[in-house]
BAVO-749942 format. One record per residue: residue in one letter; x, y, z of N, C-alpha, C in turn. Coordinates in pm, whole numbers, plus 50000, padded with zeros to 5 digits. Layout:
BEGIN
AXYZXYZXYZ...
REM end
This chain:
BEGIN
X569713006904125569483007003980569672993103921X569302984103974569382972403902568502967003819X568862959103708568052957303601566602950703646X566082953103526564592942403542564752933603418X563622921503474563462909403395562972917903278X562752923803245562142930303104563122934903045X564352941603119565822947203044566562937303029X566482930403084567642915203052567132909702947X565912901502963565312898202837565882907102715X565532916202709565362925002588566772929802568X567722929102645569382932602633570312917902655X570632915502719571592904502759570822889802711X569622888602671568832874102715568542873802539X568672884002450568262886202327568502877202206X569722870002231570632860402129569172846702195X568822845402320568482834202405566522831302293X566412842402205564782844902189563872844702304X563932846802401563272845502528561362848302479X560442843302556559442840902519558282839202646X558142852702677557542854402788555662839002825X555892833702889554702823202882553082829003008X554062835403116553692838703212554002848503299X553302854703434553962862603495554262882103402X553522879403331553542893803249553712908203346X552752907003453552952917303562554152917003640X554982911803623556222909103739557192909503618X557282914803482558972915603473559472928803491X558892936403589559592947803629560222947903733X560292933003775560892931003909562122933603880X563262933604002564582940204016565282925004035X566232922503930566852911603911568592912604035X568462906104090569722908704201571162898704174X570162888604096571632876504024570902867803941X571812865803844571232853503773572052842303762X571642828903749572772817003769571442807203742X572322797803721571902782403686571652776503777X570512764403733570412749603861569882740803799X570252726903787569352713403721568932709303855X568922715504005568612708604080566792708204126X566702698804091564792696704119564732705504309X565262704304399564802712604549565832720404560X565622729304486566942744304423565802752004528X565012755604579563732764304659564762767604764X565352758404838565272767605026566802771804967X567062770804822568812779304799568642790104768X567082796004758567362808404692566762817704785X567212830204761566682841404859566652850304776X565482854404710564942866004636565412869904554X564942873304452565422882104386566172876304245X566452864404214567032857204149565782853803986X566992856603888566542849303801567052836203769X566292825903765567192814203761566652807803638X568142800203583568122795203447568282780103444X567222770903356567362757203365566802754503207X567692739503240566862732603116565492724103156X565122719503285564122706703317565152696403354X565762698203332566362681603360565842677103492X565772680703615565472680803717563672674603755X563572680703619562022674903644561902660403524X562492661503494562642647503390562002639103478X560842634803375560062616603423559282623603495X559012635903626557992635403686556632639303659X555772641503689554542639903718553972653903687X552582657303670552212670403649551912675603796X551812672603920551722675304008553232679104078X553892668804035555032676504074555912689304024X555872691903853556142703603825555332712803901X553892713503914553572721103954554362728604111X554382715204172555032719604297556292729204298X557022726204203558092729804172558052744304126X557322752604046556902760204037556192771404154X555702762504195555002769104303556182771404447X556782762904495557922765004595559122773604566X558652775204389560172786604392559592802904331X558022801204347557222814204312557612816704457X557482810704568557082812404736558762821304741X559742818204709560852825004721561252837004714X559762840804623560092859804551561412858604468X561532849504396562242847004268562362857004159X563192867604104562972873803975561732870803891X562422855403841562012848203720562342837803711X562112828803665562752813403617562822810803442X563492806503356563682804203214564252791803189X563262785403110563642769403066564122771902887X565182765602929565872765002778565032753202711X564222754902571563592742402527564312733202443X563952722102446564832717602283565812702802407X565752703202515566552695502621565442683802657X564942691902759564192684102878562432682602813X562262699702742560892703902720561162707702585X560052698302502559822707702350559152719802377X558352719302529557362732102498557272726802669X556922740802722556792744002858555332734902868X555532728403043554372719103048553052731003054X551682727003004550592739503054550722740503192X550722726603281550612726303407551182738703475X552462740103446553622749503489553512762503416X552962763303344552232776103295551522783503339X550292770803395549242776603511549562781703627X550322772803691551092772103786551422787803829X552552792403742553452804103706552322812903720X551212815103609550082822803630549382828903786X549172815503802548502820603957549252825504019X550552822504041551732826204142552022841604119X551782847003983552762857803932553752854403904X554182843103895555962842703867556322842103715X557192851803662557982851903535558462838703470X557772831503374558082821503363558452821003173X559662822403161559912820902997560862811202959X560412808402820561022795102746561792804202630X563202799002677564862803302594564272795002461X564042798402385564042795002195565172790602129X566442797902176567572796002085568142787502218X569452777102189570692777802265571622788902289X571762792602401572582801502460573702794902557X575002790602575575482787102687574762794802795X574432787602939574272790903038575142807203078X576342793903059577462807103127577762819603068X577212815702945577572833902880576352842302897X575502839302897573782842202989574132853603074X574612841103202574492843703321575932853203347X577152853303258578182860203257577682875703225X577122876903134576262891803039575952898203175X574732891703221573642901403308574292898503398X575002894303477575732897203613576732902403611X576962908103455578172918203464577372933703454X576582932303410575482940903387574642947003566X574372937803586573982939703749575342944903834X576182936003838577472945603940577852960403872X577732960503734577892975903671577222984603757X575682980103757574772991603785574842992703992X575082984003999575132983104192576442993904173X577422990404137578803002004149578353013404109X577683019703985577333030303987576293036704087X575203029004133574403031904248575253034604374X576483027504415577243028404516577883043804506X578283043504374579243055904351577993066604334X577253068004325575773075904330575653083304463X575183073004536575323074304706576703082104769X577613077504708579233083004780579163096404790X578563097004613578933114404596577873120004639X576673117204662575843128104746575793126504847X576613117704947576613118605047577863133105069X578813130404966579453139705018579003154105021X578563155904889577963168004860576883173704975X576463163305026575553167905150576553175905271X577633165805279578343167805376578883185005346X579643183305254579743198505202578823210005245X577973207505168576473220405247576653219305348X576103211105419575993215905590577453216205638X578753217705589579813220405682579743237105592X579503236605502579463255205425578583260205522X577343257305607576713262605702575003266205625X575383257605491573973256505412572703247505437X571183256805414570243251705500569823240305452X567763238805490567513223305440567373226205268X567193238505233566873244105100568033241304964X569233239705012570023236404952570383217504994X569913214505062570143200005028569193195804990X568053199104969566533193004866566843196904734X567553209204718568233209104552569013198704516X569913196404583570883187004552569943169904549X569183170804658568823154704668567863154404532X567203165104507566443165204356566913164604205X568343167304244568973167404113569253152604087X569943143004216570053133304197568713120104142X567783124604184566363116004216565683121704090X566103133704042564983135203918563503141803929X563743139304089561663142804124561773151604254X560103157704254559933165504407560543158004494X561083167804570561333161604737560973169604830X560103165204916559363177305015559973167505117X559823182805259559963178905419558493180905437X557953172505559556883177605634557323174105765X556633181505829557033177606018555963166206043X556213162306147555393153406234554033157306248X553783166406301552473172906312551563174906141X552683172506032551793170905911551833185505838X552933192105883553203207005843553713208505717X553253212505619554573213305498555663219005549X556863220205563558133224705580558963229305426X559053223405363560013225605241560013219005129X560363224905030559943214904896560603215604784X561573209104682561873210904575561313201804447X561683213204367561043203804240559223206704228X558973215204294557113219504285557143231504230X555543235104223555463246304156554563257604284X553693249204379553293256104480553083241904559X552483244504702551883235004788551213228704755X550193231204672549333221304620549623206404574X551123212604479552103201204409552743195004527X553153201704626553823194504722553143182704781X551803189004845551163180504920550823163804838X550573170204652550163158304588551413149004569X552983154304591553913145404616554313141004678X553723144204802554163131104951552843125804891X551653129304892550933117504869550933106504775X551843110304668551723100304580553573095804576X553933099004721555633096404729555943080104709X557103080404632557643065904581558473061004671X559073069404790559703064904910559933072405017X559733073805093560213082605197560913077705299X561333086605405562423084805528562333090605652X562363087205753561833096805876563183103505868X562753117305948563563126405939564103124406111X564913123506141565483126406313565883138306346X566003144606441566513156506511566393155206692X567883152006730568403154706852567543143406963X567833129406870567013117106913565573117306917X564943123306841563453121406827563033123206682X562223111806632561263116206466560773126906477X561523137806410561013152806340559753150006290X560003143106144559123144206031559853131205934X559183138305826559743126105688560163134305614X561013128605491561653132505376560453123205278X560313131705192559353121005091560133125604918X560183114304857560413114404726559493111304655X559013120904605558243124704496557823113204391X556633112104288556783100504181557413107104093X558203095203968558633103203843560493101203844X560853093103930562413089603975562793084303837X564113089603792564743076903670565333073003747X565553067803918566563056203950564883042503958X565483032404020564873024204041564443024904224X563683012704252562753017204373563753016104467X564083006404516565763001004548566573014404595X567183020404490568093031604469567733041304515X566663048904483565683056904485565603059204704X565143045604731565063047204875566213046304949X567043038704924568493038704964568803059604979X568643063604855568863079504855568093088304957X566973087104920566263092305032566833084705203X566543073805212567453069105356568433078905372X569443073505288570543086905279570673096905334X569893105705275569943118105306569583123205378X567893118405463567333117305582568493124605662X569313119005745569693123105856570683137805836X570973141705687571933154005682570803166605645X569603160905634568493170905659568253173505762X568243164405844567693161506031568963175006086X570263172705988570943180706082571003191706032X570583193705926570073210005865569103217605967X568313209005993566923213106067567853219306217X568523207706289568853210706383569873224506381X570493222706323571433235206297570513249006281X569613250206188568543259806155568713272106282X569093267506388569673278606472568443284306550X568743281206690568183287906821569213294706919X568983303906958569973305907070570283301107149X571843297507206572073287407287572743291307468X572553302007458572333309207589571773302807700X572863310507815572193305307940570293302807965X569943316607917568443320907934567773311807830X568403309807691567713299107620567743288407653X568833282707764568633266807743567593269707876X567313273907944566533274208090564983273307991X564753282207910563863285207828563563274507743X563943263207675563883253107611563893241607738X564063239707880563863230507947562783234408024X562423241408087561163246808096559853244107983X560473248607914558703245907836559113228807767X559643222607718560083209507753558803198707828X559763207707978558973200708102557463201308111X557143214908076555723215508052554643209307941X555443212207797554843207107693554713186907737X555573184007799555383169507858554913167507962X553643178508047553073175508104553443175308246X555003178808260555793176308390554933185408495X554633182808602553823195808722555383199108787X555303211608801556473218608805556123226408943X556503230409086556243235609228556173249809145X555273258309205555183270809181556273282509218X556853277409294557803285409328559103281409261X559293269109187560323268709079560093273708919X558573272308878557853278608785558143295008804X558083302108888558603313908880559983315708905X560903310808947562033310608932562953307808784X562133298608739562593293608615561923303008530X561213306708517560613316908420561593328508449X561673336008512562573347108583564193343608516X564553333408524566073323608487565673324308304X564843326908235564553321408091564163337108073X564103349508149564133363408078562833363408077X562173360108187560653367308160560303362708293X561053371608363560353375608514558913378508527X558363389508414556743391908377555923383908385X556033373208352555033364608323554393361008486X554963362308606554763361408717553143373708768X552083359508782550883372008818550313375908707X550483367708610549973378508490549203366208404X548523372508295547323357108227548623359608128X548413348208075549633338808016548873337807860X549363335407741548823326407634549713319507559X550053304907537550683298107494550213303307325X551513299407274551463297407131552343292107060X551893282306990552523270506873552863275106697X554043269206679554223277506575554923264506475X554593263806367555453255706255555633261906148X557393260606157557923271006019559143261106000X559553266305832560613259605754561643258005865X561593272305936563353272706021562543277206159X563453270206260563333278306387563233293406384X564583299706307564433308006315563603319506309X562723318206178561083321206107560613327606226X560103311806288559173314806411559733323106499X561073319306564561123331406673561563346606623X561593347406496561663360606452560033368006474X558993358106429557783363306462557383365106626X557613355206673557423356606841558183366606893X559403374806870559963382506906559283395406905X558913395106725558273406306734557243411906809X556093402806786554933399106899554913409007036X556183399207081556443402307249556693415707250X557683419407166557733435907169556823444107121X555703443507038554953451307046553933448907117X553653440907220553033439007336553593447007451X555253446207440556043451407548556193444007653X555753433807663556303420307786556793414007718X557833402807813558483394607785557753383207743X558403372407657557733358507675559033343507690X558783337307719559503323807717559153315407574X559933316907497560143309507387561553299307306X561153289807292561673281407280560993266907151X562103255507134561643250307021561393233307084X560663226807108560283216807170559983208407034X560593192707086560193186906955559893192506805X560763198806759560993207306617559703217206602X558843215206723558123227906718558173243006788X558073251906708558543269306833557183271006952X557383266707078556153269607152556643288707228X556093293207277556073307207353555053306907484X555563313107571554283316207690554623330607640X553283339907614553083352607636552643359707734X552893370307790552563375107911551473386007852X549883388607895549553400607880548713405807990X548323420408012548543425308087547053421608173X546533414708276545423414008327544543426208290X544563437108272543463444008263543003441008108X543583436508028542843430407833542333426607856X541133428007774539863416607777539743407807747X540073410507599540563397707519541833394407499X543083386207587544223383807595544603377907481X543813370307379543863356207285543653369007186X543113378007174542993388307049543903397407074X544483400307195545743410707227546903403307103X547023386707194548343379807136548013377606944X547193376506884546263373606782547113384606684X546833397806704547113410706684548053411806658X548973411406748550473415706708550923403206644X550583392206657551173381306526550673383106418X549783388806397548753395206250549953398506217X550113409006257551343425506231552383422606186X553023414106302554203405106273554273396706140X553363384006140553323381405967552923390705874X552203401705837552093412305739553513414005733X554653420305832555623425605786556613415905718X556143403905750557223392505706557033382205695X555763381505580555123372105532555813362305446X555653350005510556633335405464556463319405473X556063317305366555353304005324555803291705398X554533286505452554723275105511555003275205656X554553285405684554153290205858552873289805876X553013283106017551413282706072551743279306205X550703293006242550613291306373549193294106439X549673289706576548593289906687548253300406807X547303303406829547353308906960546013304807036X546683297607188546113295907269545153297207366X544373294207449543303300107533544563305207622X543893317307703544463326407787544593316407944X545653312607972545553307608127546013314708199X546293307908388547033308608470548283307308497X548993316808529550693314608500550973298808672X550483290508668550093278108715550923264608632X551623251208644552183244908614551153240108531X549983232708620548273225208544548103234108459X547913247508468546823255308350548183260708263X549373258708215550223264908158550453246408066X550723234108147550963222308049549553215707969X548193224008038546743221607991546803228807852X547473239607866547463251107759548043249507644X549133247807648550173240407545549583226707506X549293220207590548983201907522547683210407407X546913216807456545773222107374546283228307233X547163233707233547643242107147548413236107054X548923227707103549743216007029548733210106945X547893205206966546583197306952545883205506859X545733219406809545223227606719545793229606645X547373229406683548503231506570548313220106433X548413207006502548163198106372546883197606333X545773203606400544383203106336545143217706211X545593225506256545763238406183546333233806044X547483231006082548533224105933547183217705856X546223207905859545643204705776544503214005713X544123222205829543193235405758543983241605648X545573241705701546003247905598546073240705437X545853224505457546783218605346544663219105272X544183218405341542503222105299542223232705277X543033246205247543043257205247541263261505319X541033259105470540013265405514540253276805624X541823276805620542393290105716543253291605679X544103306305677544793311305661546403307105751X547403312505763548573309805853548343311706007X547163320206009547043321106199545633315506236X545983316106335544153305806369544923304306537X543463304206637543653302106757542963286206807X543123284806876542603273406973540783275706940X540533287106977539223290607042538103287206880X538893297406782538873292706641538523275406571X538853268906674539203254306629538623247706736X537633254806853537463243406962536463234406901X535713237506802534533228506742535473212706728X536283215106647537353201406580538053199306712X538293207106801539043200606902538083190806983X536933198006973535753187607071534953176007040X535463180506876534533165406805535443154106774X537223158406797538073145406799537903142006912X537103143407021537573133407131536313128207165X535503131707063534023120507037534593106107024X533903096807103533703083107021533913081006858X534383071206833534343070506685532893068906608X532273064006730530463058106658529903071906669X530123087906798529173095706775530213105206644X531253101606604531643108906515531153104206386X531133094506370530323088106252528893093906228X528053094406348526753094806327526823110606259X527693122606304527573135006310527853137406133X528973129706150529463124805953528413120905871X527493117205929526193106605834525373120305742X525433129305831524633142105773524873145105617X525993142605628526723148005500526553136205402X526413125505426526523116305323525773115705198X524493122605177524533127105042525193136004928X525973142805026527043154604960527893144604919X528973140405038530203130905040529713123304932X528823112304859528393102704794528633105704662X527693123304670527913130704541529183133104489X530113144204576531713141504551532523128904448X532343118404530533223109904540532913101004389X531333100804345530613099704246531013108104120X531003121704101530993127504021532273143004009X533323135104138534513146004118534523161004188X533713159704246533163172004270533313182104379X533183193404425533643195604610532693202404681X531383197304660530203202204736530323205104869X531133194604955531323193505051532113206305149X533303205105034534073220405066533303230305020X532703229204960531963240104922530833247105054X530303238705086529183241305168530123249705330X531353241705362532253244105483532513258205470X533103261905336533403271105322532273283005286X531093280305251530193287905245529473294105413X529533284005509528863286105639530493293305713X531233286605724532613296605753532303309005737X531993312205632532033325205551530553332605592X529663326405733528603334105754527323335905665X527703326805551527043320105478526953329605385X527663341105362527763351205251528553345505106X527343346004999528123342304869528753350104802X528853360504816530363374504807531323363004845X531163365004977532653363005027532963347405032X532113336805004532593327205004532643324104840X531983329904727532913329904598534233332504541X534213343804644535843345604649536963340604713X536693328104813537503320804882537563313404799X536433307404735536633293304664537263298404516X537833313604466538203316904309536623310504266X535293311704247534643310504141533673322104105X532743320404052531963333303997530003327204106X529883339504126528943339304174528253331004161X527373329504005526863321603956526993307903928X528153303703953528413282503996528353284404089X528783292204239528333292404353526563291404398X525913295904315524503294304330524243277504293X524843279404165524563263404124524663252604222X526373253304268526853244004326525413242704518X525353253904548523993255504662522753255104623X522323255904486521053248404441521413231004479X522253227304418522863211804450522513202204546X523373213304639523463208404788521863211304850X521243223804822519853225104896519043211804800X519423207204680518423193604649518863181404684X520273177104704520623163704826520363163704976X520783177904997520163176005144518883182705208X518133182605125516583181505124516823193305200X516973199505244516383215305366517503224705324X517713239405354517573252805332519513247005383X520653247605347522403248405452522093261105508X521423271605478522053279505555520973286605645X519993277205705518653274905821520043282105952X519703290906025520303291106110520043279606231X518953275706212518753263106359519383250906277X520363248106191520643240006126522863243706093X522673253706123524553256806094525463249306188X525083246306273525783246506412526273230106364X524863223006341524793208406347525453202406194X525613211806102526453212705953527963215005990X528293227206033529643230206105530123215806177X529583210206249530263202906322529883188706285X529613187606172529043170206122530343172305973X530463187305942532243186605816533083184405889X533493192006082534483186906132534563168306116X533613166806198533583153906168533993143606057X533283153705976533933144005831535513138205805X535933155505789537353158805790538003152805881X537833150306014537963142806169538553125006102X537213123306016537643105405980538163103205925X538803116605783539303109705683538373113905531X538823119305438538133123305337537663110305247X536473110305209535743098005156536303096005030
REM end
C-alpha cells in the first residue's frame, strides 16, 4: 500500500505547489522513499522507486545536452519522480529537460513554493513507513487467520472468503489443466472465468511438490499492486494445503492405488505380472482379463470426484483403481467383456451418478476402452488426460456439458497434433465469420459450432444458445451470406466441424 506520486503531491507535497511539467502517465507509480541530492551522477545511487528532490544546483553552468543526459540516466533507474524546487538554480524548468522527461515517461515537477527539503522528505517517508507497517500488519493477520482455517480442518471455500475480504475483489482457483475449481466474490462462472482473465495478480498454487494451479485476484483491489500480490503470494500455499488436505484415503490399498496409476499416468511400462499384482494390492483384482476404461475427473475436492467414481463402480458392480495424480482423480474401470459399448457402459453410470449429485465445477472424462496391458492402460490415460483439458475449455465455452468422452473429442484431439501451418489452413475456412465477430461483437462463429453440434437442428440449437428461433435464422442467413454456400451441406459439416476445432485449437481471434 504505498503511496503514489499523485498522493504525495496532492497530500504531503501540497504546502511545496507542486506543478506537474511531465510524465502525466506515471504518477501512479508506487513511491518507496523520498530524499534529496544536489549531486549531478546521483543515477547508479538509486534503485527504483524513488522520488527524488533537488534544486539544480548540480546542473548549474551546464549545457542543454547535458541536462538532458541527466534526465535521461535517472528516467533509466525506474525513478518514482524527480522535483526541482524553482526560484534556486531554475526560474523555470529547462524545455530541454521537459522533453527529455516526456519521452522517458518520467514524473518531472517544479516545487513553486519553498518547502525545507527535510520537512518534504520527513512528511512522505513518514507516510510511506505508516503504510508498509500497516501492509505488514495486513499480511500477519491473514496469514494467521489462514492458519486458523486449515488447523479448524476448514476447506479451500473458506479461505477464498477470507482472502476476499481482505483484497476487496474475486478470487478464483483454477487447476493446471485450466479447470475452474473455486471462486469467491462472483456471481456464476462466467464472472469467474472474466476474473482470472482480467486478474491483477496471481500465484501458482503448489500441492505435495508440484504446480497444482493458480490463485488469481480478481480486478477492483483497494490495496495497491505491490500489496495486493504480496497477498495473493501469501496465501497461495495455505490453499495448496487446503487442496491437499481435501482428503483421499490413505490406506494400504490407496497408497498402492495412487502409485500405480502415478506410474502409469507417467508413462512408466510396468511387467505384466506386477500390473496384476498391483492392481489386485489396490482392491481390484477384476480388472485382470477384462477391457478396462480410464477416466479423468476435475472437481473442487478430491473428494467430489471419488464420491462419483465410487458410485459408478458400484452400479457397474466391478471394482476400479482410483486415485488422485497430480491434483487430478484418474480411475481404471473394469467392464465386463461381453458390453459392446464399454465407453457407454462407463458413460451411464457417471450420467446417474452426477444426476444424483449434481455439483458445480466438475468435469469429467471417459476414455477409449483398452487392454488391461501397461502400453494400452498409460496410452489410455495420457489420452484422457489430454481430453480432460480440451474438456475444461468446452466447458468454460459452454459447448459441453460436465461429461464428455475421449471418443466425443477425438476430432480436437486429432487436429491438435496437426502442424501449426495445416491447422491454420483448416482455421482459414472460417475467416469470414471470425473477421465478422471480431468486427462487429458478435458470435457467429459459436453460433454456427453450436448449430452443426446440434445436427444442425434450430429447435435444439436455439435453445442451447437461450435465443428465439427467429435471430437464430437471422444469425444463419448471416453466416450462409459470408460463407457463400449452404453450413449445413452435409458434404461440407465434417470440413466446418473440424476447421472451429481448429479455430478454438489457436486461440480465439
Amino acid at each position: 500500500m504505498l503511496p503514489t506520486v499523485r498522493e504525495l503531491l496532492a497530500d504531503q507535497f501540497v504546502a511545496a505547489d507542486p506543478h506537474v511539467l511531465a510524465g502525466h502517465g506515471g504518477l501512479d507509480r508506487a513511491v518507496r522513499w523520498v530524499h534529496s541530492s544536489e549531486i549531478y551522477e546521483i543515477s547508479p545511487l538509486l534503485s527504483g522507486g524513488e522520488l527524488l528532490l533537488t534544486t539544480g544546483l548540480g546542473l548549474s553552468g551546464v549545457d542543454a545536452g547535458t541536462r538532458r543526459h541527466y534526465v535521461r540516466e535517472i528516467a533509466a533507474r525506474q525513478v518514482a519522480g524527480v522535483a526541482f524546487e524553482l526560484g534556486r538554480t531554475f526560474e523555470a524548468i529547462p524545455a530541454e529537460m521537459v522533453e527529455e522527461a516526456s519521452r522517458n515517461g518520467l514524473p518531472l515537477i517544479a516545487l513553486r513554493t519553498v518547502v525545507p527539503f527535510i520537512d518534504l522528505c520527513r512528511d512522505a517517508n513518514t507516510e510511506i513507513v505508516s503504510r508498509e507497517v500497516r501492509s505488514l500488519r495486513l499480511l500477519n493477520e491473514l496469514a494467521g487467520d489462514l492458519t486458523g482455517e486449515l488447523v479448524a480442518g476448514n476447506g479451500v471455500a473458506r479461505l477464498l472468503a477470507r482472502i476476499a475480504e481482505v483484497t476487496e475483489c474475486a478470487v478464483v482457483v483454477t487447476s493446471g489443466s485450466g479447470a475452474l475449481i473455486a471462486a469467491h466474490g462472483v456471481d456464476d462462472d462466467r464472472s469467474a472465468w472474466a476474473a482470472v482473465e482480467s486478474g491483477a495478480a496471481r500465484a501458482s498454487i503448489r500441492v505435495k511438490d508440484s504446480i497444482w494451479g493458480t490463485l488469481t485476484a480478481g480486478p477492483g483491489s483497494s490495496l495497491d499492486a505491490a500489496t495486493l500480490a504480496a497477498v495473493i503470494d501469501q496465501s497461495a500455499p495455505g490453499v495448496g494445503l487446503a487442496l491437499a488436505n481435501s482428503g483421499t484415503p490413505s490406506g494400504r490399498p490407496q497408497v498402492v492405488a495412487t502409485a500405480l496409476l502415478a506410474d502409469l499416468v507417467n508413462g512408466q511400462q510396468i511387467r505384466q505380472a506386477d500390473l496384476r499384482s498391483r492392481a489386485g494390492a489396490a482392491g481390484a483384482p477384476g480388472l485382470t482379463g477384462r477391457t478396462v476404461v480410464p477416466v479423468a475427473i476435475e472437481a473442487p475436492d478430491s473428494r467430489i470426484a471419488t464420491g462419483f467414481l465410487d458410485a459408478a463402480t458400484k452400479a457397474l458392480g466391478r471394482p476400479g483403481v482410483i486415485a488422485d495424480v497430480h491434483a487430478t482423480t484418474y480411475a481404471l474401470v473394469a467392464v465386463a467383456n461381453s458390453v459392446a459399448d464399454p465407453v457407454g457402459e462407463v458413460t451411464r453410470a457417471l450420467r446417474s451418478s452426477l444426476a444424483a449429485n449434481s455439483t458445480e465445477g466438475v468435469t469429467m472424462v471417459v476414455g477409449d476402452a483398452c487392454e488391461f496391458t501397461s502400453a494400452a492402460l498409460a496410452a489410455g490415460l495420457s489420452a484422457t488426460r489430454s481430453a480432460l483439458r480440451l474438456a475444461t475449455r468446452h466447458r468454460r465455452d459452454r459447448l459441453h456439458g460436465p461429461l464428455t468422452s475421449c471418443r466425443e473429442l477425438a476430432a480436437e484431439l486429432t487436429v491438435e497434433t496437426l502442424p501449426a501451418a495445416e491447422r491454420a489452413r483448416l482455421a482459414a475456412v472460417l475467416t469470414p465469420l471470425v473477421d465478422w465477430d471480431t468486427a462487429h461483437h458478435s458470435s457467429l462463429t459459436r453460433t454456427l459450432e453450436v448449430y452443426l453440434r446440434h445436427g444442425a437442428s434450430p429447435t435444439r440449437c436455439a435453445a442451447a444458445l437461450h435465443i428465439g428461433r427467429q435471430s437464430l435464422y437471422q444469425r444463419l442467413d448471416r453466416i450462409r451470406e459470408l460463407l457463400g454456400y449452404e453450413p449445413n451441406d452435409p458434404a461440407l459439416a465434417a470440413t466446418l466441424l473440424l476447421a472451429l476445432c481448429a479455430h478454438r485449437l489457436g486461440g480465439d481471434r
